[in-house]
C-alpha positions in Angstrom: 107.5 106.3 123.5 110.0 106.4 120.7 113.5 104.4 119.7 115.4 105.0 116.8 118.5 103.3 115.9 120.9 105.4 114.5 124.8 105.7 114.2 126.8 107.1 116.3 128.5 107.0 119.5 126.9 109.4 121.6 123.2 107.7 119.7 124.8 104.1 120.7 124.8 105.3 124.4 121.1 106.0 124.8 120.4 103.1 123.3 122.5 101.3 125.4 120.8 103.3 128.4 117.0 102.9 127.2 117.4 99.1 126.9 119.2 98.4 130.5 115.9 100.4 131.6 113.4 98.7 129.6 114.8 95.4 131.2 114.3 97.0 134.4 110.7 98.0 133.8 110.3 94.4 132.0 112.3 92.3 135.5 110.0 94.5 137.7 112.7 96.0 139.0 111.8 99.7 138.8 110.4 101.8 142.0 111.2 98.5 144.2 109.6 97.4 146.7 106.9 96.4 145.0 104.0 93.4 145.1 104.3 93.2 141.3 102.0 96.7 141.0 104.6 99.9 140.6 104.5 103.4 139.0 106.7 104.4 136.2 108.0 107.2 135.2 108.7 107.9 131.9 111.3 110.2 130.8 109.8 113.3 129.1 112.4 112.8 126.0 110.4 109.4 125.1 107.0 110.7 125.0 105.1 112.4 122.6 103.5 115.0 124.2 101.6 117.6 122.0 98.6 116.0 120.1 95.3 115.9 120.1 94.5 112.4 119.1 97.1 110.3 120.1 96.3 107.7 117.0 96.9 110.8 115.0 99.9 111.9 116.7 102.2 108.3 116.8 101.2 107.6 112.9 103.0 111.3 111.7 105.7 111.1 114.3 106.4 107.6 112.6 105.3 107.4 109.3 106.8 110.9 107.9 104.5 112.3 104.9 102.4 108.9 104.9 100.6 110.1 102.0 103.1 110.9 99.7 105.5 107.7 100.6 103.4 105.2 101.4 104.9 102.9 98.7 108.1 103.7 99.3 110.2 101.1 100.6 113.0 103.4 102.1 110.2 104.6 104.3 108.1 101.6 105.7 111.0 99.6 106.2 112.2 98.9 109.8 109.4 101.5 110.7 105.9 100.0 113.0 103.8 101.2 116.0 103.7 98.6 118.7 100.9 98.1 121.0 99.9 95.7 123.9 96.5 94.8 122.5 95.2 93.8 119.4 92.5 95.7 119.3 94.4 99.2 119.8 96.6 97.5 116.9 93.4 97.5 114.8 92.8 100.9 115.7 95.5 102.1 114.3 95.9 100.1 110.8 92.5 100.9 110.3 93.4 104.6 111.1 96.2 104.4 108.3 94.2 102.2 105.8 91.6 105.2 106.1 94.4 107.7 105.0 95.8 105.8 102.1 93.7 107.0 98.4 92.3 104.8 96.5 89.3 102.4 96.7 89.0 99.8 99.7 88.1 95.9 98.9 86.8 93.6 101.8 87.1 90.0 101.8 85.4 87.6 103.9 86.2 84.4 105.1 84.9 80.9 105.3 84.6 79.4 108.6 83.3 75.8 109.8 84.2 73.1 112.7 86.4 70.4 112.2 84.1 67.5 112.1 87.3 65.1 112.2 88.4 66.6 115.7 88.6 63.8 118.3 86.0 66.6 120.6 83.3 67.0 117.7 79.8 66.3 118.3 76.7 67.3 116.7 75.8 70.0 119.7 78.3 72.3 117.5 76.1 72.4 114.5 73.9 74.6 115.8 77.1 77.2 116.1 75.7 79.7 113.6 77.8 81.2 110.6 77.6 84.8 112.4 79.0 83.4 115.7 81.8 81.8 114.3 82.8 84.5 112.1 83.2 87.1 115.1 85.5 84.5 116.5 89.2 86.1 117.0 92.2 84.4 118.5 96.5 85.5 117.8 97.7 83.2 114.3 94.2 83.4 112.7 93.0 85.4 110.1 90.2 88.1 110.8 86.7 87.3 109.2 86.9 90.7 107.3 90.0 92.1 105.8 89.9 95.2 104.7 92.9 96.8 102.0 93.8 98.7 99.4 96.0 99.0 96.6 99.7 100.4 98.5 98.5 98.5 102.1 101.2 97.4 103.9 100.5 93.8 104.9 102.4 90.9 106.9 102.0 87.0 106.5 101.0 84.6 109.3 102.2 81.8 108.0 105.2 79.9 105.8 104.5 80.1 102.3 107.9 80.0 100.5 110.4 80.0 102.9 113.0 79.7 99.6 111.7 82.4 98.4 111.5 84.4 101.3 107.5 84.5 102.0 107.5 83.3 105.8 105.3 83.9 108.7 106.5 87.8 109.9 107.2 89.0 105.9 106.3 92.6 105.5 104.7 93.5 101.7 103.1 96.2 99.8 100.1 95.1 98.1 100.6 95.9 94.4 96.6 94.5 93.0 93.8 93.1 94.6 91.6 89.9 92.5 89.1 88.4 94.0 90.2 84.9 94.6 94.5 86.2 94.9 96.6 89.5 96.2 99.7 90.6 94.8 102.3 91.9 96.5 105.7 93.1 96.7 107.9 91.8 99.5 110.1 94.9 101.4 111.7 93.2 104.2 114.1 90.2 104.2 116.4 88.8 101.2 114.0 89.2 98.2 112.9 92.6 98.3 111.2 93.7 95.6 110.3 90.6 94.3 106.6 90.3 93.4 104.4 86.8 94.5 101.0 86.3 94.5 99.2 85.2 97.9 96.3 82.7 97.7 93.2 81.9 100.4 93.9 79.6 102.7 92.3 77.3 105.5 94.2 77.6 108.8 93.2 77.0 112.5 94.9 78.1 115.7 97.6 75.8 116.7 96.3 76.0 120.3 92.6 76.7 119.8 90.9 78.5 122.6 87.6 76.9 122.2 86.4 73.5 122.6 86.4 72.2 119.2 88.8 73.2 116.3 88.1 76.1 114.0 88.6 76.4 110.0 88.8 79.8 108.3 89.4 80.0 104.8 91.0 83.9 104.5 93.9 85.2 103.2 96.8 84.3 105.6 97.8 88.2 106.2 96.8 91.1 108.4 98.2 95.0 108.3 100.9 95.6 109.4 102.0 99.2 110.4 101.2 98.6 113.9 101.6 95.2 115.2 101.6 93.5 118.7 104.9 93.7 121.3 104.6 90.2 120.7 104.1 90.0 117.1 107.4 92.4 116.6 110.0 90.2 118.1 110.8 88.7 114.8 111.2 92.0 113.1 114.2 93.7 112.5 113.2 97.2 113.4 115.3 100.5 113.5 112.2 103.1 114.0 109.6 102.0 116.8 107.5 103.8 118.4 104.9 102.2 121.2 101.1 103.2 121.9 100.7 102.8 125.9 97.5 103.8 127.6 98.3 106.4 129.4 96.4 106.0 132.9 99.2 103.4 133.7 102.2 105.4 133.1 103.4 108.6 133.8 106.1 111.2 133.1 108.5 113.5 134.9 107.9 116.6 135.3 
């Protein structure tokens, strides 16, 4: 599915149109009755139809010529590919970090429990290194993060808010050290500007485990395909969004 802002009168009109019937599908009220289970229909015009891998297919129907502008800031900005999960998201930055030249740097994190947590005890020592590190949860950092020179990359969490490095910043990674990234910011007021992002250790404001979780990582994750969720804070003129397609369907 596919909505691009654009001007004009007759364009202002189909937005206006899509978004009374995305609130519709959102309020539950389309194909009603219904016990909270329904069938949608898609309108053909929204859909991207002729592919053979869909990955494949929403990356060049939204990132134009990827691989000759993908350090452009004209064409990354107000782009991404929405999805519902975050591990279709993955799929698909790791899709795009695949196509981008140039050699690929991993980091790893450092993870341990908060011994100072009021539900600490000495049972979580035996919590291994490897278990810990294939813990995932939204606002924290993945154990491996994988980039390369050109990556496009957003922060989860408020670094600089004067200088505009906030959690939901988009950048362009410009150099990758070992112990720092830089970057160049492309959305917001300080575009262009060029900061250098350091590790740091975070846990999950609401942790989903019984005892608190430290990872020392760098606070950012790729961004050209981000979570419904995650994209509320963006200002976005091209979207397009990866459903599985056994729960939808189109007219015919």
């Amino acid at each position: 599915m596919r909505l691009k802002n654009d001007k004009g009168d007759n364009s202002s009109n189909e937005i206006a149109e899509f978004s009374k019937w995305i609130l519709a599908v959102g309020d539950g009220r389309v194909s009603e009755p219904n016990d909270g289970l329904a069938d949608i229909e898609i309108p053909r015009e929204l859909l991207i139809t002729d592919f053979e891998d869909p990955i494949q297919a929403i990356v060049e129907s939204t990132y134009l010529d990827l691989l000759q502008n993908y350090t452009r800031l004209d064409c990354l900005q107000g782009k991404a590919i929405l999805a519902s999960t975050i591990e279709v998201v993955e799929k698909i930055n790791h899709y795009i970090l695949s196509l981008i030249p140039g050699d690929e740097k991993e980091y790893l994190s450092f993870d341990e429990i908060d011994n100072t947590d009021a539900t600490y005890t000495k049972a979580y020592e035996v919590l291994t290194p490897e278990f810990l590190s294939n813990l995932r949860t939204s606002g924290l950092a993945n154990h491996i993060l994988k980039l390369k020179v050109g990556t496009q990359i957003m922060l989860m969490r408020n670094l600089d808010q004067s200088q505009g490095l906030f959690n939901g910043t988009r950048l362009i990674v410009t150099r990758l050290a070992n112990h720092v990234i830089e970057a160049r910011i492309i959305s917001g007021k300080n575009i262009g500007n060029l900061f250098y992002i350091p590790r740091m250790s975070v846990s999950p404001s609401e942790s989903p485990w019984p005892f608190k979780l430290i990872r020392r990582q760098f606070p950012i994750f790729v961004s050209y395909a981000m979570t419904i969720n995650k994209s509320q804070s963006q200002s976005l003129d091209t979207v397009r969004l990866y459903l599985p397609t056994p729960f939808f369907s189109h007219g015919q």
